[in-house]
C-alpha positions as CSV (number, residue, x, y, z in Angstrom):
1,X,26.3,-4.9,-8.5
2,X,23.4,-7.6,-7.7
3,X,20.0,-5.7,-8.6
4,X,18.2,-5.2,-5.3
5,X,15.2,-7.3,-7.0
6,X,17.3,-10.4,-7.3
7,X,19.1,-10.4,-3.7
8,X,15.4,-10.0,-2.0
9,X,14.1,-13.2,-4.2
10,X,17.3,-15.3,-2.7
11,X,16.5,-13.8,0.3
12,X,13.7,-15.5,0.2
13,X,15.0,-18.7,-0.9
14,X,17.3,-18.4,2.2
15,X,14.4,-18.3,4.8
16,X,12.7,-21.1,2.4
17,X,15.1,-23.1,3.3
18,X,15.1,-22.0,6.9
19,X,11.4,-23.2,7.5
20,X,12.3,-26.1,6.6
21,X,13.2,-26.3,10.9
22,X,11.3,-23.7,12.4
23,X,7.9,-22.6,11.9
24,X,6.4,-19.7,9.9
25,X,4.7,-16.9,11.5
26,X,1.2,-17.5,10.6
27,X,-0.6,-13.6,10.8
28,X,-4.6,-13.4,10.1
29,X,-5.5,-10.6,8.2
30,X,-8.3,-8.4,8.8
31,X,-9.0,-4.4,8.8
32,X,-5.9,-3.6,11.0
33,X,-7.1,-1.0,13.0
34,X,-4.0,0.0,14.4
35,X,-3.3,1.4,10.6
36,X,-2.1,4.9,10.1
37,X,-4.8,5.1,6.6
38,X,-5.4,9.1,6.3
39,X,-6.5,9.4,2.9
40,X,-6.3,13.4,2.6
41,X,-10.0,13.8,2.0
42,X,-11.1,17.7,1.5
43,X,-7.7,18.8,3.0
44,X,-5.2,17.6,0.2
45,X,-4.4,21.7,-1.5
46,X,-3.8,22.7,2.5
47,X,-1.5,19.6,2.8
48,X,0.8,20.7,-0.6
49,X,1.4,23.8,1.4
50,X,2.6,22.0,4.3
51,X,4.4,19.0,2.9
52,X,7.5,20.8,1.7
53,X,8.3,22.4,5.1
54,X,7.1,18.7,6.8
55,X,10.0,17.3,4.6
56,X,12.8,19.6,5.5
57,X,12.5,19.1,8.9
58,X,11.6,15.4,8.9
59,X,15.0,14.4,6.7
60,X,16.9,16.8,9.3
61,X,16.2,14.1,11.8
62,X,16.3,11.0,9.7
63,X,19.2,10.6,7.6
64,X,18.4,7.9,5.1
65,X,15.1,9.6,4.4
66,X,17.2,12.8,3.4
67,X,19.7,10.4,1.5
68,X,17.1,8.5,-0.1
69,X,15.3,11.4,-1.3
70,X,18.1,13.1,-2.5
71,X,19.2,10.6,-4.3
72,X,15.5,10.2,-5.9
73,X,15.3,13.6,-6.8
74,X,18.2,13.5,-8.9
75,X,17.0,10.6,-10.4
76,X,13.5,12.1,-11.1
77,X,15.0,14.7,-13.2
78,X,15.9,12.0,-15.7
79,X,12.9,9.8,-15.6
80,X,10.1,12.5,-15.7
81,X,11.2,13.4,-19.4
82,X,8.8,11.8,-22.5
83,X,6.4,10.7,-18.8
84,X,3.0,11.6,-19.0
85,X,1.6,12.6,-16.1
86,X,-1.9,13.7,-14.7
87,X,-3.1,16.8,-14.0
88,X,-1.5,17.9,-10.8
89,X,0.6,15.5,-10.7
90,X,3.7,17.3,-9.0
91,X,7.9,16.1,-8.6
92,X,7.5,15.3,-5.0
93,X,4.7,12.9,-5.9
94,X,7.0,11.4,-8.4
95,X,10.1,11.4,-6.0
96,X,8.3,9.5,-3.2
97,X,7.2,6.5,-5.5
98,X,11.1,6.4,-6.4
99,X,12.3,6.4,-2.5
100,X,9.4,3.9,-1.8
101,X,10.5,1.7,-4.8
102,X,14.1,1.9,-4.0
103,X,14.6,-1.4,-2.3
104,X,18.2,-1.1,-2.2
105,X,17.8,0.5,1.0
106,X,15.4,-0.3,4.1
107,X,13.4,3.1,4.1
108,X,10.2,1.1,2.1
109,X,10.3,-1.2,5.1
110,X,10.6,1.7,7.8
111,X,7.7,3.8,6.5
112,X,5.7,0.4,6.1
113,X,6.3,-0.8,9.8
114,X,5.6,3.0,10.9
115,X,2.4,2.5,8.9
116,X,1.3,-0.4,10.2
117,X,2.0,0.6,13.9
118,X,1.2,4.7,13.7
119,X,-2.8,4.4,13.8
120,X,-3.4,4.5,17.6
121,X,-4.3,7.9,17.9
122,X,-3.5,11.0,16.4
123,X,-1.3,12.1,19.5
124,X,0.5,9.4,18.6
125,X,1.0,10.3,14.9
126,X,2.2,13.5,15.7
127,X,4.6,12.5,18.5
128,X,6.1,9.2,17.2
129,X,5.3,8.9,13.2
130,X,8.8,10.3,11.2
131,X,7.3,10.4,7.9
132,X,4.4,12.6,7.7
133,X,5.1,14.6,4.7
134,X,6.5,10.8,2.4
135,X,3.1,9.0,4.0
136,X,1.2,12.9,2.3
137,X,3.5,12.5,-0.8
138,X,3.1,8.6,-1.7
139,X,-1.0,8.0,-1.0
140,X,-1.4,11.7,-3.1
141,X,0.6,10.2,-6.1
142,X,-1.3,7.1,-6.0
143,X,-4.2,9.1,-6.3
144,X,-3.5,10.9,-9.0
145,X,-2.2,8.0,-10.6
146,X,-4.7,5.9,-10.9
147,X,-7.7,8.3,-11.1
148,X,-11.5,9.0,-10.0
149,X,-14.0,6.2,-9.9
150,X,-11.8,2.9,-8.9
151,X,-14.0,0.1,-10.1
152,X,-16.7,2.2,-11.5
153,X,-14.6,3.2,-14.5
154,X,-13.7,-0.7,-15.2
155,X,-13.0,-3.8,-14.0
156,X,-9.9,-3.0,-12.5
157,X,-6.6,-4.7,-11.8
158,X,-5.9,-8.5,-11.7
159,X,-2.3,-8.7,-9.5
160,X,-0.1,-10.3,-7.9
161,X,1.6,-10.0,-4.2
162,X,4.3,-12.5,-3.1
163,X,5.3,-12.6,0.6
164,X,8.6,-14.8,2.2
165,X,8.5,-13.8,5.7
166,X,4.9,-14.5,6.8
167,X,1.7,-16.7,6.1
168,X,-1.1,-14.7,5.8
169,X,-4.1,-16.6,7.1
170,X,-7.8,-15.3,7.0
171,X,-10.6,-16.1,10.0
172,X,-13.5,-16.8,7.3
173,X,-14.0,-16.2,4.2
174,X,-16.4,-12.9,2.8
175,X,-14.0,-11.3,5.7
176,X,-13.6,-7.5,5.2
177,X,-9.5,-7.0,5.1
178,X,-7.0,-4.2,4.7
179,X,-3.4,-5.0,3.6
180,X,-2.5,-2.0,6.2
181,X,0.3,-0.7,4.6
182,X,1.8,0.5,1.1
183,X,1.1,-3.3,-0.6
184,X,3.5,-3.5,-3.6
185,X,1.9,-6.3,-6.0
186,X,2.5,-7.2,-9.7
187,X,0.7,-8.1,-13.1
188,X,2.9,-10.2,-13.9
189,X,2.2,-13.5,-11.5
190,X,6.1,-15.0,-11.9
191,X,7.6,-11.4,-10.5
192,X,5.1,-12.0,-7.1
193,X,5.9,-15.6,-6.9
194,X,9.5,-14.3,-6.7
195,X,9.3,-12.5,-4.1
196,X,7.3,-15.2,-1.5
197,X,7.3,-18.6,-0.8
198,X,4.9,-18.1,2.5
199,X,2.2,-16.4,0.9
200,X,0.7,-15.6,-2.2
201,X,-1.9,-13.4,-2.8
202,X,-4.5,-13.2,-6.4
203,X,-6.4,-10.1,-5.9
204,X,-8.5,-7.5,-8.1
205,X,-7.6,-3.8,-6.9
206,X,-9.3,-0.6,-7.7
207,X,-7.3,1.8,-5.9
208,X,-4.0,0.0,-6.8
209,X,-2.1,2.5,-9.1
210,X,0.2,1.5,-11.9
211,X,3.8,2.7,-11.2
212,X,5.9,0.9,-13.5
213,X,6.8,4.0,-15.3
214,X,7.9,5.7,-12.3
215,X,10.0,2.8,-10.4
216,X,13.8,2.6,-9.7
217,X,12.7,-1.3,-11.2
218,X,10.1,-1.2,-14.1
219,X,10.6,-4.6,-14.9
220,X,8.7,-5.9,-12.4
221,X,5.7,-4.4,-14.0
222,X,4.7,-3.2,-9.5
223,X,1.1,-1.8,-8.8
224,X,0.9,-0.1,-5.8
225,X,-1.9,-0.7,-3.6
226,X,-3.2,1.8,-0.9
227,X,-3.0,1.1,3.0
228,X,-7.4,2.3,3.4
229,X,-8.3,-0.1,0.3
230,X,-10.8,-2.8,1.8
231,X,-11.0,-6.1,0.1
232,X,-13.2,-9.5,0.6
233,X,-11.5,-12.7,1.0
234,X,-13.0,-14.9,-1.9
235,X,-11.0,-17.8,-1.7
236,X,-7.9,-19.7,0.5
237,X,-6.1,-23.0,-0.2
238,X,-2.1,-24.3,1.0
239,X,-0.2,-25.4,-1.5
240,X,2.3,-27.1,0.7
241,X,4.0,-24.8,2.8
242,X,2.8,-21.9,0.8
243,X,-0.9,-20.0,1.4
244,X,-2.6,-19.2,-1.5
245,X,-5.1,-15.9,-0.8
246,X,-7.7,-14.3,-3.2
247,X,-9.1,-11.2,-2.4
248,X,-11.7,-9.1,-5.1
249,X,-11.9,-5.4,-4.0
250,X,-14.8,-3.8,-2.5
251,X,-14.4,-0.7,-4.8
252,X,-14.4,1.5,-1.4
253,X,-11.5,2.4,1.2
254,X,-12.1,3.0,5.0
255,X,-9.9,5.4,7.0
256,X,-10.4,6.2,10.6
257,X,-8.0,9.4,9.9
258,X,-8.6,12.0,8.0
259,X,-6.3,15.3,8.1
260,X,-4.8,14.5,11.0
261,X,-1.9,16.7,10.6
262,X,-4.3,19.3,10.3
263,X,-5.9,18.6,13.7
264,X,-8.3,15.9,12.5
265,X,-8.7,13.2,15.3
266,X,-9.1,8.9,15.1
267,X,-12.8,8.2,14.0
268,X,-14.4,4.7,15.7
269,X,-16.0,4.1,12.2
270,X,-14.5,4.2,9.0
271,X,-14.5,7.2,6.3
272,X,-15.4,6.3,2.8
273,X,-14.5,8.3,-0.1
274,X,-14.8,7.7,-3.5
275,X,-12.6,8.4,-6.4
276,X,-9.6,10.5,-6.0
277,X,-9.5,12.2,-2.7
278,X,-9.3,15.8,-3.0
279,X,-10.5,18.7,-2.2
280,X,-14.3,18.5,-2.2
281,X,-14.7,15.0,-2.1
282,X,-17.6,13.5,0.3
283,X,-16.9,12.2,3.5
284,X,-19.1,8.8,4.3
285,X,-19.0,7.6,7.4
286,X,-19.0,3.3,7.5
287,X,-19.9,1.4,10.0
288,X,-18.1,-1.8,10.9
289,X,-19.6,-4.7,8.9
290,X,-21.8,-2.6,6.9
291,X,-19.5,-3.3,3.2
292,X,-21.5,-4.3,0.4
293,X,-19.8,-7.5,-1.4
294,X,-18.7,-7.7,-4.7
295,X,-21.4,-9.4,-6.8
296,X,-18.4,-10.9,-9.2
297,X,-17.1,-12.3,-6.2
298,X,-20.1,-14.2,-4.3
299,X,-18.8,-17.5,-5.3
300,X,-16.4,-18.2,-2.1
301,X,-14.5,-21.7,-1.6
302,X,-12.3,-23.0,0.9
303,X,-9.8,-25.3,-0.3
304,X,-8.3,-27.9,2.8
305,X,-4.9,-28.8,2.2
């Protein structure tokens, strides 16, 4: 069998070659607003109650998330021995980075395009989004994962994110930008540029949570990065056909959701939260603009092509 990893990357070469004739779609990035981004924040002990129920009855309806986590959970039983693991750190958490990691099926791509899209209104997240109790799971294990403090603990993460389906463009730079979904990224620079020709991202994360240990493909060394992290664009340049986007982390997140299971409702502003979101954790509300940049990153270029 061809590993998963290796069929996306000539994917990719396949719609290299494709662009060739037609045009890439060129997207800008910013905060995307239309985001589902709950973080959890004060609520997350309430959540664990609910999650397990929330999971029956979402795989009921949706059969590849019932296959797919199935399938992880028998797997989890194998990888968890010799891990260590934080405190609190449960087997769902562990199970949804497996079914988000498995790319050998399109479920990643599902909850990320639900993600993206599911941030209109809390309504609308109760009606229409199928994966309440993975979305819970997934942003609670990255968490725990990577620990309290982001930035202010060290210097974080230097990674890697290759795209080959879209040219990420941003309006200025010093922009405030959200990837809006579960951004899978690498340390290792050669695995990213595998898996984009369009776009190319360089960015320093400190909410992005190491989960080599714990995905169906260690090798390619993946750091998960949050949908509510915030970043600053630093620096753009083409390289051919190929954008080239650095972004340094503003050590803070922003979520316009918090709870909303629960009953909480869409903010206009964004929540900040620092550290690991739990129970307890402040709540700071953020107006639009008002980040503070990243000292290490007030040298900004743009580079024409």
């Amino acid at each position: 069998m061809v590993p998963a990893a290796l069929l996306i990357a000539l994917s990719c070469l396949g719609l290299h070659a494709l662009w060739q004739a037609q045009a890439v779609p060129i997207l800008p990035l910013g905060l995307a607003p239309d985001t589902f981004d709950d973080a959890y924040v004060g609520c997350s002990e309430e959540m664990e109650e609910k999650a397990a129920s929330l999971l029956k009855e979402e795989m009921a309806h949706h059969a590849l998330l019932r296959e797919s986590w199935e399938a992880a959970q028998e797997a989890w039983e194998h990888r968890r021995r010799g891990l260590t693991l934080p405190s609190g750190f449960k087997a769902q958490h562990g199970i949804a980075v497996m079914v988000y990691t498995n790319s050998s099926n399109t479920l990643y791509w599902e909850l990320n395009q639900a993600v993206r899209t599911g941030g209109g209104s809390r309504e609308h997240y109760m009606r229409h989004f199928p994966f309440k109790a993975l979305h819970f799971y997934l942003t609670r294990a990255l968490q725990l994962l990577q620990g309290s403090g982001g930035c202010s603990r060290g210097p974080g993460e230097v990674v890697f994110r290759g795209v080959c389906s879209l040219r990420f463009e941003p309006k200025r730079l010093g922009d405030s930008v959200r990837f809006g979904q579960f951004a899978s990224s690498s340390l290792d620079e050669a695995v990213a540029r595998r898996f984009g020709n369009a776009t190319l991202f360089s960015l320093r994360t400190c909410f992005g949570a190491p989960i080599q240990a714990l995905s169906v493909f260690p090798e390619e060394r993946e750091v998960l990065i949050p949908p509510h992290e915030v970043f600053s664009v630093i620096r753009f340049s083409q390289d051919g056909a190929q954008n080239l986007v650095t972004l340094w982390s503003y050590n803070q997140t922003c979520s316009h959701f918090n709870c909303a299971y629960l009953g909480g409702e869409k903010r206009q502003g964004c929540v900040y939260a620092p550290g690991v979101l739990g129970t307890g954790d402040l709540l700071i509300n953020i107006k639009k603009g008002s980040f503070k940049q990243p000292q290490e990153a007030r040298t900004w270029s743009w580079i024409q092509p």
